[in-house]
C-alpha positions, 0 to 999 in steps of 0.5 A, a space after each residue: 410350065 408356068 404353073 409348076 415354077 409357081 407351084 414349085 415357089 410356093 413350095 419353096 417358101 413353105 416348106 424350106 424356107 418358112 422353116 428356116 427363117 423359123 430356125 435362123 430367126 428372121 434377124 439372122 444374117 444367115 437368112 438372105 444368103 441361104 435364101 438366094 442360094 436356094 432360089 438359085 438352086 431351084 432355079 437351076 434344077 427347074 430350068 434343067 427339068 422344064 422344057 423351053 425353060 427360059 430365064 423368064 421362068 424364075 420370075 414364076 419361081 418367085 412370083 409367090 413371094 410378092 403375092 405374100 408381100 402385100 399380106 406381110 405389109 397389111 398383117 405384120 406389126 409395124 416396126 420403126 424405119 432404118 433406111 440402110 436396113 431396108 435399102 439392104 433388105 430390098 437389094 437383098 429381094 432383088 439378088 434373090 430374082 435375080 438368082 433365080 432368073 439366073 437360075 433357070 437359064 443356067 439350067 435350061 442351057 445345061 440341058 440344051 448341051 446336053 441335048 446337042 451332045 448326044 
């Protein structure tokens, strides 16, 4: 279960999201909302499709993405430091956990009541 949330996110990023941050460039100001909104969506139809999905499964969703970070820190040209950008880009990071998290376990309880109401 773990390992197809992981493979899921891994699709995620590149195949949905790689491209679009292409598409939107990475400045854009559509990026982040549309990337919280697609981890909670996938959040949603994982927690819904998985047996015994929990909240603890969007950490799996997202978990490739903080495997790339140390590579993006190491690889990527160094930029000058706006704190109130990156303060913002952090809560931005934590708002997509926590869509995903949210995610999985809207999911999971949709399929539980359907399970009960049959």
């Amino acid at each position: 279960m773990r390992l197809k949330a992981f493979v899921a996110g891994v699709v995620l990023n590149l195949f949905v999201l790689g491209p679009l941050v292409l598409l939107l460039d990475s400045e854009s100001s559509l990026v982040m909302p549309a990337m919280i909104i697609t981890y909670g969506i996938s959040g949603v139809i994982l927690g819904y499709l998985l047996v015994n999905a929990d909240w603890r499964l969007g950490l799996w969703l997202v978990a490739f993405s903080f495997l790339m970070l140390p590579f993006h820190i190491l690889f990527a040209d160094p930029v000058n430091w706006d704190w109130n950008r990156e303060l913002k880009g952090l809560l931005a990071h934590a708002l997509i956990v926590v869509a995903a998290c949210l995610g999985t376990e809207i999911g999971a309880i949709i399929k539980r009541n359907r399970l009960k109401s049959r």
